[in-house]
LUMLOKOL-906673 format. One record per residue: residue number from 1; residue in three letters; x, y, z of N, C-alpha, C in turn. Coordinates in steps of 0.2 Angstrom, whole numbers, plus 5000, padded with zeros to 4 digits. Each point is the difference from the previous one (the first is absolute). Layout:
% residues N
[NUM, 'ALA', [X, Y, Z], [X, Y, Z], [X, Y, Z]]
...
% end
This chain:
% residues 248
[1, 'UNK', [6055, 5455, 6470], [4997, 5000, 4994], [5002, 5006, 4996]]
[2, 'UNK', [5003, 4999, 4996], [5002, 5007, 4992], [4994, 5003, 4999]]
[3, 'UNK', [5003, 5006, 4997], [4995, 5004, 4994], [4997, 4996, 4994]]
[4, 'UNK', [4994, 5004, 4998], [4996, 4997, 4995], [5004, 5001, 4994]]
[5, 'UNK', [5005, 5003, 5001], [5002, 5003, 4993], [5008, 5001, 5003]]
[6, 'UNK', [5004, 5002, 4994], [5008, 5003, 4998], [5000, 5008, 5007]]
[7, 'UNK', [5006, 5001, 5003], [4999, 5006, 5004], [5006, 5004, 4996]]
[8, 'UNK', [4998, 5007, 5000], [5002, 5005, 4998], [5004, 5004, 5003]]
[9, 'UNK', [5003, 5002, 5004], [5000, 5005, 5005], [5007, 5005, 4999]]
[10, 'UNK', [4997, 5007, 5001], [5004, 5006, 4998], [4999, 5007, 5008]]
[11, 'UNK', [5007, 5002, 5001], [4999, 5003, 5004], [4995, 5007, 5001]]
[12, 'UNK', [5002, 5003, 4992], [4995, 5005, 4999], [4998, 4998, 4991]]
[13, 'UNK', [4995, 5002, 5000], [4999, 5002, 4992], [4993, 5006, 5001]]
[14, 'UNK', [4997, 5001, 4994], [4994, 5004, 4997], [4996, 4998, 5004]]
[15, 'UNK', [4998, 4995, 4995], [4994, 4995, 5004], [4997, 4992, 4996]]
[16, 'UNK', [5000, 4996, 5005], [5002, 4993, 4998], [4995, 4998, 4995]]
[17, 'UNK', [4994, 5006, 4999], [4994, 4999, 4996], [5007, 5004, 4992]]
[18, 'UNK', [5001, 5004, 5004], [5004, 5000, 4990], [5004, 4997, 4998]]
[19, 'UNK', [5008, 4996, 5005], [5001, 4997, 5001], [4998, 4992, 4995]]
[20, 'UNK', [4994, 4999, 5001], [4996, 4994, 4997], [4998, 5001, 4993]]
[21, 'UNK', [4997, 5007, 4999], [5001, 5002, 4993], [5006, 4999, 4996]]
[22, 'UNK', [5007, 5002, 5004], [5004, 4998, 4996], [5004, 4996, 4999]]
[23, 'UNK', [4996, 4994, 5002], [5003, 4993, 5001], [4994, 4994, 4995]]
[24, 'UNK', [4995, 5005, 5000], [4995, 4997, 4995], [5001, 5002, 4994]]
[25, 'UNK', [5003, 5005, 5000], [5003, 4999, 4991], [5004, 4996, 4999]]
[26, 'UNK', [5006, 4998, 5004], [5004, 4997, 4999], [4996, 4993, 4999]]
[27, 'UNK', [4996, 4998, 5003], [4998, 4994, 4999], [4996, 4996, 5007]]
[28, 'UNK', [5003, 5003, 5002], [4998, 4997, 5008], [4990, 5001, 5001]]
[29, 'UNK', [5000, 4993, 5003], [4995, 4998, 4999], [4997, 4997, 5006]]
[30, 'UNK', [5006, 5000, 5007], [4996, 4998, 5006], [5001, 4993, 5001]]
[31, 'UNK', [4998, 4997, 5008], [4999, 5004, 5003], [5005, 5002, 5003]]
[32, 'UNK', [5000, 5006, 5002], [5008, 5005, 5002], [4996, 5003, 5004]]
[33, 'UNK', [5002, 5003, 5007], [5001, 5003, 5006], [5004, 5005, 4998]]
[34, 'UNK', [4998, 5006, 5000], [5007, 5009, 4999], [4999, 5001, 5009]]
[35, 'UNK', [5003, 5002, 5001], [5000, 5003, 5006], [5007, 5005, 5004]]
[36, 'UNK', [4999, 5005, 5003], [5003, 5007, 5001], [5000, 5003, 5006]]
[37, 'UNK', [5005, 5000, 5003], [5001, 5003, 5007], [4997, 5007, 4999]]
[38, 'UNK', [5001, 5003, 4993], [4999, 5011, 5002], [4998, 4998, 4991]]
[39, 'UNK', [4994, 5004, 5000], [4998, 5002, 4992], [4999, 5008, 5002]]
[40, 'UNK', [5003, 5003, 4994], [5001, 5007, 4997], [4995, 5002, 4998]]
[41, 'UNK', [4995, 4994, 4996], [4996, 5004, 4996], [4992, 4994, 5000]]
[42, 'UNK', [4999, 4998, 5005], [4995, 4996, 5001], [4993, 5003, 4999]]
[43, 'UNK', [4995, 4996, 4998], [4994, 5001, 4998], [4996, 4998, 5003]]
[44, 'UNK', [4993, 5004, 5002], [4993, 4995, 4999], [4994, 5001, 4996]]
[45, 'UNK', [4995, 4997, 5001], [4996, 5001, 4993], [4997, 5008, 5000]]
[46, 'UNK', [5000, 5002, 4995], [4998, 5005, 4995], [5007, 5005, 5001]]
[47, 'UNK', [5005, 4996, 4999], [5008, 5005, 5000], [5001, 5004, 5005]]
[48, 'UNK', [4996, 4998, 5006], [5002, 5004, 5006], [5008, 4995, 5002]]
[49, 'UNK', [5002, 5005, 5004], [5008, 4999, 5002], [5000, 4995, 5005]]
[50, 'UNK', [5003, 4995, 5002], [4998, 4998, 5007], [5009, 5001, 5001]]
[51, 'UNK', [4999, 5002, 5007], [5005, 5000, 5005], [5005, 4995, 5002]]
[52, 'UNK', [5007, 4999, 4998], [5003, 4992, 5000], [5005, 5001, 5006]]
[53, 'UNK', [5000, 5003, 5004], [5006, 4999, 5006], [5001, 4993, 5002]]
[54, 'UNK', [5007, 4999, 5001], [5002, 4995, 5003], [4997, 4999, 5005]]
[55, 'UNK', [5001, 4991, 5000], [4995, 4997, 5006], [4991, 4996, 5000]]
[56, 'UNK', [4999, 5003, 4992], [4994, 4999, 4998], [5001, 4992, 4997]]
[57, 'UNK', [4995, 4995, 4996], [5000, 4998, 4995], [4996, 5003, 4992]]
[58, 'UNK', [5006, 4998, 4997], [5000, 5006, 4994], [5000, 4992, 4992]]
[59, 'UNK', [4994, 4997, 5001], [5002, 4994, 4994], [4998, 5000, 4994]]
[60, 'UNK', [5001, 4996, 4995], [4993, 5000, 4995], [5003, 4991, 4997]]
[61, 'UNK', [4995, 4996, 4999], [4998, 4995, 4999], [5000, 4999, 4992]]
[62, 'UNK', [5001, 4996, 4996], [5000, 5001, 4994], [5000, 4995, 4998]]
[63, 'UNK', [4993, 4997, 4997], [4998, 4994, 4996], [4996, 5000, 4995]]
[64, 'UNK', [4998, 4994, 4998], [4997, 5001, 4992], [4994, 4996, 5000]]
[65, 'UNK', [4994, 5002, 4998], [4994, 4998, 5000], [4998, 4999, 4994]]
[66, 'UNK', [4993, 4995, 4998], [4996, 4999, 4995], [4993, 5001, 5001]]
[67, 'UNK', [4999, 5004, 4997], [4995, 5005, 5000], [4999, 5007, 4998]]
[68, 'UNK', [4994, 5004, 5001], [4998, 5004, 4995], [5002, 5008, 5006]]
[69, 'UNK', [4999, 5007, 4997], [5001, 5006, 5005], [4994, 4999, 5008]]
[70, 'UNK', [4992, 4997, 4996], [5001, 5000, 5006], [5000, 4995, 5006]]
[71, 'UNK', [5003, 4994, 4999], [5004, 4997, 5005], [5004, 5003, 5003]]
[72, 'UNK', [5006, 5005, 4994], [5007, 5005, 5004], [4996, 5003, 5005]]
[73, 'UNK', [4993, 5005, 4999], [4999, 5004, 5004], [4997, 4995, 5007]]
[74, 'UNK', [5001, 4995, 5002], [4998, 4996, 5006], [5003, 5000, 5002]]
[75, 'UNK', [5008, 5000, 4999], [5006, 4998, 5005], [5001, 5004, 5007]]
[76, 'UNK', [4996, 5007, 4999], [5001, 5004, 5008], [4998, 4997, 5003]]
[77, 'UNK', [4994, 4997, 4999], [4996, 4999, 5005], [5003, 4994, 5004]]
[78, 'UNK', [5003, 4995, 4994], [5004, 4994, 5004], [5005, 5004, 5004]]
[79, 'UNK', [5005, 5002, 4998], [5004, 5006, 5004], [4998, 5004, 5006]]
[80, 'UNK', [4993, 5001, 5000], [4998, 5003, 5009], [5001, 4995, 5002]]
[81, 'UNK', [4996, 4996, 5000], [4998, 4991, 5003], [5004, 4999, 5004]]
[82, 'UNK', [5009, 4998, 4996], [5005, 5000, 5001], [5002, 5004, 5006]]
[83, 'UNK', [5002, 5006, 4998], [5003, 5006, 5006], [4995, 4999, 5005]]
[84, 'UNK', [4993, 5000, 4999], [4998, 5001, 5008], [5003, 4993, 5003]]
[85, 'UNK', [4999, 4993, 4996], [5004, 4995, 5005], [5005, 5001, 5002]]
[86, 'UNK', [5006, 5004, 4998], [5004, 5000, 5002], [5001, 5003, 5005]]
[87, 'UNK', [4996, 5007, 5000], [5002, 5003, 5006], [4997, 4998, 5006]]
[88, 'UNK', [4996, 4995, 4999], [4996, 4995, 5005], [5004, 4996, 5004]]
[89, 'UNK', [5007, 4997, 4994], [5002, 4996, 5005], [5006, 5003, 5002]]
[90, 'UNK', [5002, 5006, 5000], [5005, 5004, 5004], [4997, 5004, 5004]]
[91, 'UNK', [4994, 5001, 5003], [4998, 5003, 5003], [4999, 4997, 5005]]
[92, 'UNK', [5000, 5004, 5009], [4996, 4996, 5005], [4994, 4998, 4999]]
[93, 'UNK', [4998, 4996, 5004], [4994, 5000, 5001], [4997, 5003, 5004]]
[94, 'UNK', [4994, 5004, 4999], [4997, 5006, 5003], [5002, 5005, 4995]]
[95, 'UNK', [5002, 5000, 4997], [5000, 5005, 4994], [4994, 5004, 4997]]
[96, 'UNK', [5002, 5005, 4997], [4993, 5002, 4996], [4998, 4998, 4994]]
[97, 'UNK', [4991, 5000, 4999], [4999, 4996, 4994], [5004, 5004, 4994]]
[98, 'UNK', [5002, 4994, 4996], [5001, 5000, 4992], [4993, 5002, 4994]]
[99, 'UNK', [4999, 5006, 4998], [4995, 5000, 4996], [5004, 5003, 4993]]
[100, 'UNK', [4997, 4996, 4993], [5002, 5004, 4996], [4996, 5004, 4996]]
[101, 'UNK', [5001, 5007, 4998], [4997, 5003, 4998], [5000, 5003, 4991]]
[102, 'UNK', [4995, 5001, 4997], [5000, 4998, 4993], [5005, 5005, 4996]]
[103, 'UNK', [5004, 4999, 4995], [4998, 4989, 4997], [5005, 4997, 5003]]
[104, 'UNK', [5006, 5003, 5004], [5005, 4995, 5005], [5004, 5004, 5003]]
[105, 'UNK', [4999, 5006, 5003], [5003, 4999, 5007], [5000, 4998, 5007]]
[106, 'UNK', [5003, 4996, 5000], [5000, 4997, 5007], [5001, 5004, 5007]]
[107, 'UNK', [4995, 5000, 5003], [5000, 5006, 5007], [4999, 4995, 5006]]
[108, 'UNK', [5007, 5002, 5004], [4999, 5001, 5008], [4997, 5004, 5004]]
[109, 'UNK', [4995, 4998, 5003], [4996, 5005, 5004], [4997, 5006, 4996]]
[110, 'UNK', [4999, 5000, 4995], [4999, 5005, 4994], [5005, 5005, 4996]]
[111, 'UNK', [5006, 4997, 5004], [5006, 5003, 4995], [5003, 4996, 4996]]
[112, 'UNK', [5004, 5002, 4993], [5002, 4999, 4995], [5007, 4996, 5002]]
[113, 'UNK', [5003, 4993, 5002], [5006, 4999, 5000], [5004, 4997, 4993]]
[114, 'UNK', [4996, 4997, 4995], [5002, 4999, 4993], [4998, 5005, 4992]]
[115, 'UNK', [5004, 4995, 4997], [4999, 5005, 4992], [4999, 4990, 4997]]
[116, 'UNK', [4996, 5002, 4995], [5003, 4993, 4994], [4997, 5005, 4993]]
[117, 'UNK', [5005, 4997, 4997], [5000, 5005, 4993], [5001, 4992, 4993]]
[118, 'UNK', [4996, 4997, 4999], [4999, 4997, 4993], [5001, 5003, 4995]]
[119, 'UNK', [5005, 4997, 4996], [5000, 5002, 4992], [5002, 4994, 4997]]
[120, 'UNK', [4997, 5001, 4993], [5002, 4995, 4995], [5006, 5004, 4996]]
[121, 'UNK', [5005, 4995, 5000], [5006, 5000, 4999], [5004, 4999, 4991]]
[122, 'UNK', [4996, 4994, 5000], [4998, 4996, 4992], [4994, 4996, 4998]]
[123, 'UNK', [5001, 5000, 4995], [4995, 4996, 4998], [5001, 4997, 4992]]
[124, 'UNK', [4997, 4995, 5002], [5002, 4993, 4992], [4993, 4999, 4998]]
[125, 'UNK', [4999, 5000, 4992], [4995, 4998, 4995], [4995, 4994, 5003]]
[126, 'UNK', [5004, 4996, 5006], [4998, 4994, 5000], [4994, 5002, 5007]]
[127, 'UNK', [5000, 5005, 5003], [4996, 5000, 5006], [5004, 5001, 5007]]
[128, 'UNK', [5008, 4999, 4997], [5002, 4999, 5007], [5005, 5008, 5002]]
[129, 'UNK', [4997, 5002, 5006], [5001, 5006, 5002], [5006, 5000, 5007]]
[130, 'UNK', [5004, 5004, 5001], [5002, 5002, 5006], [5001, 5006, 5001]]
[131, 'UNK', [5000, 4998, 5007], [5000, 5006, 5004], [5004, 5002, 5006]]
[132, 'UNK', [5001, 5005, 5001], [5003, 5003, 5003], [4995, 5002, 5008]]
[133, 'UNK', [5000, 4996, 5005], [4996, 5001, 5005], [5005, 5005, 5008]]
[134, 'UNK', [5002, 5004, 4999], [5002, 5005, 5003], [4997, 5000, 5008]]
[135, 'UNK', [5004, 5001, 5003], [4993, 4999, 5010], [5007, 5004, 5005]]
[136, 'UNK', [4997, 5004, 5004], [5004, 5004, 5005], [4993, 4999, 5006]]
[137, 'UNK', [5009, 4998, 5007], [4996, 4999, 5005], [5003, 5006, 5004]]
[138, 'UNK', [4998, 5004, 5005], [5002, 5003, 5003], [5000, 4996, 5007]]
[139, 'UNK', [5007, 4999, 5003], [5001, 4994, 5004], [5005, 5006, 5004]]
[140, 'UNK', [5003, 5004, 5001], [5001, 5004, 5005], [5001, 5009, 4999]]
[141, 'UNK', [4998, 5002, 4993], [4999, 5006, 4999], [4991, 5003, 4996]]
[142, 'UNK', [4998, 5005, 5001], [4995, 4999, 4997], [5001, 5011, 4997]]
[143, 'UNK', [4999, 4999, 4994], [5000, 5006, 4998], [4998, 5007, 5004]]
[144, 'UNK', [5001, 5002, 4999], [4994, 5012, 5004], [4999, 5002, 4993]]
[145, 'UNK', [4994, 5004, 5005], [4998, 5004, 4994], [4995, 4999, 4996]]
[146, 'UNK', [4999, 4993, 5000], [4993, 4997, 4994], [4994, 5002, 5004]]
[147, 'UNK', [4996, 5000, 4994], [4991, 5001, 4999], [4996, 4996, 5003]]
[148, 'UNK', [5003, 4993, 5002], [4996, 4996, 5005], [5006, 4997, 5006]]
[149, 'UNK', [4998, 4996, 5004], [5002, 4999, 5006], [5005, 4994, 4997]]
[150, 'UNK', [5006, 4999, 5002], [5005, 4995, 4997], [5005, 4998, 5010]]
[151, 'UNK', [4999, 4993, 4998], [5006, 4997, 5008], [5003, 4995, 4997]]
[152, 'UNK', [5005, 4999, 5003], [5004, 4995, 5000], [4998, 4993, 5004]]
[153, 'UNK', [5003, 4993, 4999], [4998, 4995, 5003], [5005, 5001, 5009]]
[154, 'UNK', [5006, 5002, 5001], [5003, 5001, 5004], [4995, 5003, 5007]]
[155, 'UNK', [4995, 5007, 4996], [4996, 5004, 5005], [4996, 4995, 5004]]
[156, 'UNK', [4999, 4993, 4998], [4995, 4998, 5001], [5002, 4990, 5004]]
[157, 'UNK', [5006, 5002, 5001], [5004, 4993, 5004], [5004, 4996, 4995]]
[158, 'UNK', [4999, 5000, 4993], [5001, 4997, 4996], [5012, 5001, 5000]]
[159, 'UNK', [5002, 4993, 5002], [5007, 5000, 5002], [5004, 4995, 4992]]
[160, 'UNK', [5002, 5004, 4993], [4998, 4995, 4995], [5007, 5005, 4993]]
[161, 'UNK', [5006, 4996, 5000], [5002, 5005, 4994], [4995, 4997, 4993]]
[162, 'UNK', [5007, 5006, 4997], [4994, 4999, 4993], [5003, 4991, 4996]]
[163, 'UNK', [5005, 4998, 5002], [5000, 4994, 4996], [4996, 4998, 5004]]
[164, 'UNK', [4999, 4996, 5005], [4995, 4997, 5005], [4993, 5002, 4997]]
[165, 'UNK', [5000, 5006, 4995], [4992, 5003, 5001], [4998, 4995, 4992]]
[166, 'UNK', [5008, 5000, 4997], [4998, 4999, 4993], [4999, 4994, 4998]]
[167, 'UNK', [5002, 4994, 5008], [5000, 4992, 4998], [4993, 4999, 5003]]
[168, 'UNK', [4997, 5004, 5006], [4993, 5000, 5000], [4992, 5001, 4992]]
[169, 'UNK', [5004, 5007, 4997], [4997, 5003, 4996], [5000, 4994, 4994]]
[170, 'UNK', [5003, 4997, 4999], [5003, 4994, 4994], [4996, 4993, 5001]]
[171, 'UNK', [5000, 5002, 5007], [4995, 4992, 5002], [4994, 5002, 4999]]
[172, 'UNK', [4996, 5005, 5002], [4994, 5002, 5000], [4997, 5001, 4992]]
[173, 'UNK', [5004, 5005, 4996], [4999, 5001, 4994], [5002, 4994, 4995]]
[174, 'UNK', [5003, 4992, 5001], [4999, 4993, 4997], [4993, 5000, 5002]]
[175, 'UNK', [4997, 5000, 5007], [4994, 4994, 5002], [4993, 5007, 4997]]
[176, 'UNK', [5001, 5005, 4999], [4996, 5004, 4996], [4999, 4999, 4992]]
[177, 'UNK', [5007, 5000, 4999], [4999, 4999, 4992], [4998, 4993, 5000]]
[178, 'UNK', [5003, 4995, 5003], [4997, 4994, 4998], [4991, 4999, 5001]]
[179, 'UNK', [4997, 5003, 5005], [4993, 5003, 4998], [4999, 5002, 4994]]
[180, 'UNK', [5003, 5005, 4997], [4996, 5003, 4998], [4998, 4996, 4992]]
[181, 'UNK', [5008, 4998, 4998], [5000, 4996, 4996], [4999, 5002, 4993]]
[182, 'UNK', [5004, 5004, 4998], [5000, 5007, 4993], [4991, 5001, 5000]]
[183, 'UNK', [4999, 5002, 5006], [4992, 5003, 4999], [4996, 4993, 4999]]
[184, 'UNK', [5001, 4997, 5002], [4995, 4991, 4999], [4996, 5003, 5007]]
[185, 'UNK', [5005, 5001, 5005], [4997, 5000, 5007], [4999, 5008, 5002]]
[186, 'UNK', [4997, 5002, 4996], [5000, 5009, 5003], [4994, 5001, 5004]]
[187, 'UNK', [4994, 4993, 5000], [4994, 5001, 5004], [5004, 4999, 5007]]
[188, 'UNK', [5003, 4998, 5001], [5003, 4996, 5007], [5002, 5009, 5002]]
[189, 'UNK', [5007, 5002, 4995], [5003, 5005, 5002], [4997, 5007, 5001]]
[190, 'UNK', [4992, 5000, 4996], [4996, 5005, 5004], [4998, 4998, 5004]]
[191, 'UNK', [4999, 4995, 5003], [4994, 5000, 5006], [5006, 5001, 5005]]
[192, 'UNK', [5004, 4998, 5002], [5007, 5000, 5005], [5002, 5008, 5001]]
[193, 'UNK', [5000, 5003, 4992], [5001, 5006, 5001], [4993, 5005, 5002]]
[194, 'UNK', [4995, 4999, 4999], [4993, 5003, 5003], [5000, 4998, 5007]]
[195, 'UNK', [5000, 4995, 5003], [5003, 4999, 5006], [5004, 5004, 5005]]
[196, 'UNK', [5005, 5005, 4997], [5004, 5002, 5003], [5000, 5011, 4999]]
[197, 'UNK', [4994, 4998, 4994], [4998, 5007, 4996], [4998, 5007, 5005]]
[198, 'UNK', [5006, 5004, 5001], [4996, 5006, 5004], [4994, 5007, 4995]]
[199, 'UNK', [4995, 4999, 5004], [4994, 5003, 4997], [4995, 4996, 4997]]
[200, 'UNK', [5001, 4994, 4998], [4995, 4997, 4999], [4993, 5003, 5003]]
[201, 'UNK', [4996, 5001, 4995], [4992, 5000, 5003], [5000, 5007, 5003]]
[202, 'UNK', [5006, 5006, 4998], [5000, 5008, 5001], [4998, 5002, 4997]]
[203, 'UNK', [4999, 5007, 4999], [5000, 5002, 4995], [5007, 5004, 4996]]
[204, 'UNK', [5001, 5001, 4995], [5006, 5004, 4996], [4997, 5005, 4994]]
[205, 'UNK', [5004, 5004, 5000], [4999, 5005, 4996], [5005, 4999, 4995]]
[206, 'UNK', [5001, 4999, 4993], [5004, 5001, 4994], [4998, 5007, 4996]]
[207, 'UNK', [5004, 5001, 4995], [5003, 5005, 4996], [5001, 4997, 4996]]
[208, 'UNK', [4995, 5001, 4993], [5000, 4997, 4993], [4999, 5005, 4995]]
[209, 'UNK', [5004, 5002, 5000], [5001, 5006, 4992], [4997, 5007, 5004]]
[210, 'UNK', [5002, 5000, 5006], [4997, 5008, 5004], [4993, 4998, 5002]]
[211, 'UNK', [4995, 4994, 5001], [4998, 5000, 5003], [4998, 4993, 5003]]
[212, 'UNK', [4997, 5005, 5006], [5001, 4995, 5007], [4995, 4995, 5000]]
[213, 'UNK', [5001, 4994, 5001], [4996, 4994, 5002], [5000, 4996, 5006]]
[214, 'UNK', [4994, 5001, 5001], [5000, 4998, 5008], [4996, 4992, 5001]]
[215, 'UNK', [5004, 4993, 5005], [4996, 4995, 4998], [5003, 4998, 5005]]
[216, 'UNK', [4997, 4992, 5002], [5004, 4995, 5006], [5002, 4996, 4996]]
[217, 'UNK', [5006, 4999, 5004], [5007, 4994, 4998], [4996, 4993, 5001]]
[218, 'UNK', [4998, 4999, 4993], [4996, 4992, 5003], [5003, 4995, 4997]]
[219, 'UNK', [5005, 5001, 4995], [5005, 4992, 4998], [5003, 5003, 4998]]
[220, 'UNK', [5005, 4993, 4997], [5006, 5004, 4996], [5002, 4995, 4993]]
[221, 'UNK', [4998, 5004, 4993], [4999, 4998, 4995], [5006, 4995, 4998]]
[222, 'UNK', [4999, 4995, 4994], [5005, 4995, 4999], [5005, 5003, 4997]]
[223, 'UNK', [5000, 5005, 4998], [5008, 5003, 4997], [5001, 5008, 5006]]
[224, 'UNK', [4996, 4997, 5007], [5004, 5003, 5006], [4998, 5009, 4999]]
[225, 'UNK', [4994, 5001, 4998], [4996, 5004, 5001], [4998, 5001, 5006]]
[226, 'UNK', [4997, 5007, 5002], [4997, 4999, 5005], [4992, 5005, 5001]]
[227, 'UNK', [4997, 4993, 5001], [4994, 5001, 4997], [4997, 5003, 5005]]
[228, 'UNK', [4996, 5005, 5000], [4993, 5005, 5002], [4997, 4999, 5000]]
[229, 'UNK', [4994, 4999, 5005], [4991, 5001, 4998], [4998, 5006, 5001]]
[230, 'UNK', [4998, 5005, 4994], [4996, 5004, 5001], [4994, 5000, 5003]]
[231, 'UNK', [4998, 5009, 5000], [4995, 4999, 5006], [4994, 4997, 4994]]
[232, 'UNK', [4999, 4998, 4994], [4995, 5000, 4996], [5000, 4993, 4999]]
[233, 'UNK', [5006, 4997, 5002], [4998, 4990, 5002], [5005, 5000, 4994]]
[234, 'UNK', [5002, 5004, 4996], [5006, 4995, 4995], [5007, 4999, 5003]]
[235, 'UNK', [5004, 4999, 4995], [5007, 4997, 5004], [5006, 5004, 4993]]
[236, 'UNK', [5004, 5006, 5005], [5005, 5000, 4995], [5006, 4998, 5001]]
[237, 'UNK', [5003, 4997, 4994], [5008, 4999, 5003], [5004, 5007, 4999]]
[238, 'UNK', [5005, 4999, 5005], [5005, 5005, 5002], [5006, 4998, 4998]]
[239, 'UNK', [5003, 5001, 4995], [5009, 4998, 4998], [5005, 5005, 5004]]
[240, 'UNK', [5004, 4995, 5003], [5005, 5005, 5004], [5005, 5004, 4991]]
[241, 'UNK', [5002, 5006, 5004], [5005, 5002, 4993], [4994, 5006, 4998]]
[242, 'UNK', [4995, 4999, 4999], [4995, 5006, 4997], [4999, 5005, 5005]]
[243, 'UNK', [4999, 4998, 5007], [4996, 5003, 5004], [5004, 5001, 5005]]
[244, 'UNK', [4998, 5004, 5003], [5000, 4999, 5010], [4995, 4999, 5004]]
[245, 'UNK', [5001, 4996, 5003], [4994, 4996, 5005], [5002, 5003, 5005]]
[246, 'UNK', [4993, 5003, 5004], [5002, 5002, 5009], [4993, 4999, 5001]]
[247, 'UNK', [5001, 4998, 5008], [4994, 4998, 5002], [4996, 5007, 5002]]
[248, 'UNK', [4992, 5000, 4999], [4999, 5006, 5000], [4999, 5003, 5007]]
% end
């Protein structure tokens, strides 16, 4: 079975998320697969760097939706969905659980083995958006150095190059999106993803304008919020991008 989309494939570039940018000026409109042995200049969310050595997968997905920003803002969470199935099915059996933690990182045994990076690329008068859906698996390198725990799929029996990862990651994220259905189906896609949610029912601490909010992770809002029950019985949402959440 093909790719959902046209393939791209460069030995090195910047990064396939900018790449997509400057393909969407020209016109390109999806779907199109970029994908890259070695990025130079790879991203993840909030402009940290992510680490592109060879041997990883290094992609971004690029298609065109109808719908409004906050539908754009629900494609991560189809995009967890995605990578954790995938690394499900490259992985042995007897592996460690798959949790994702908010709003999309996908953790092996509670390390970091991905990045997904959404942006909106274009956009027409008529409602119809694309985007630029960006996703790094680390399949036999995993960064040093970072602030939380980060593994690779290899650590953990996972026997799987990055094209192999990328025809699994392509079948997983068609039967996601076909869920989710430009946000038609996003009740489906949260419940699937609260299902696999680490810290559900903990409690977290955030940082909102210098100060701290303390509350349990008790759902996750329709524009992918994550919602809090304060000690006082109300409910705040948490927008990733504002804050930093850590568990208290």
């Amino acid at each position: 079975m093909g790719l959902a989309g046209r393939l791209l494939h460069f030995e090195a570039i910047d990064s396939t998320n900018a790449e997509a940018h400057r393909l969407a000026k020209e016109g390109e409109r999806g779907p199109l697969w970029i994908i890259a042995d070695l990025q130079s200049q790879g991203r993840g969310r909030l402009g940290r760097h992510w680490v592109s050595e060879p041997g990883n997968l290094y992609a971004t997905f690029i298609f065109t939706l109808t719908g409004t920003a906050l539908t754009a803002s629900q494609i991560g969470f189809v995009a967890a969905l995605a990578i954790r199935d995938t690394a499900l099915a490259v992985l042995p059996r007897g592996a460690p659980s798959i949790g994702i933690k908010w709003p999309n990182d996908v953790q092996l045994a509670g390390a970091k083995f991905s990045g997904i990076l959404p942006e909106t690329v274009a956009q027409s008068a008529d409602g119809r958006i694309t985007v630029a859906l960006g996703m790094g698996l680390n399949i036999v390198h995993a960064p040093e150095g970072t602030p939380y725990p980060v593994t690779a799929l290899v650590r953990h029996g996972a026997r799987v190059t990055p094209r192999e990862g990328l025809d699994q990651l392509d079948r997983f994220l068609t039967h996601w999106l076909s869920v989710w259905r430009e946000g038609k189906g996003f009740a489906e896609i949260r419940k699937a993803w609260l299902a696999h949610a680490a810290g559900l029912g903990q409690e977290f601490q955030a940082t909102i304008n210098q100060t701290d909010v303390r509350g349990t992770f008790a759902d996750l809002g329709d524009d992918g919020a994550m919602i809090l029950a304060l000690p006082d019985g109300s409910l705040r949402p948490i927008h990733s991008g504002e804050v930093q959440v850590r568990r208290s």
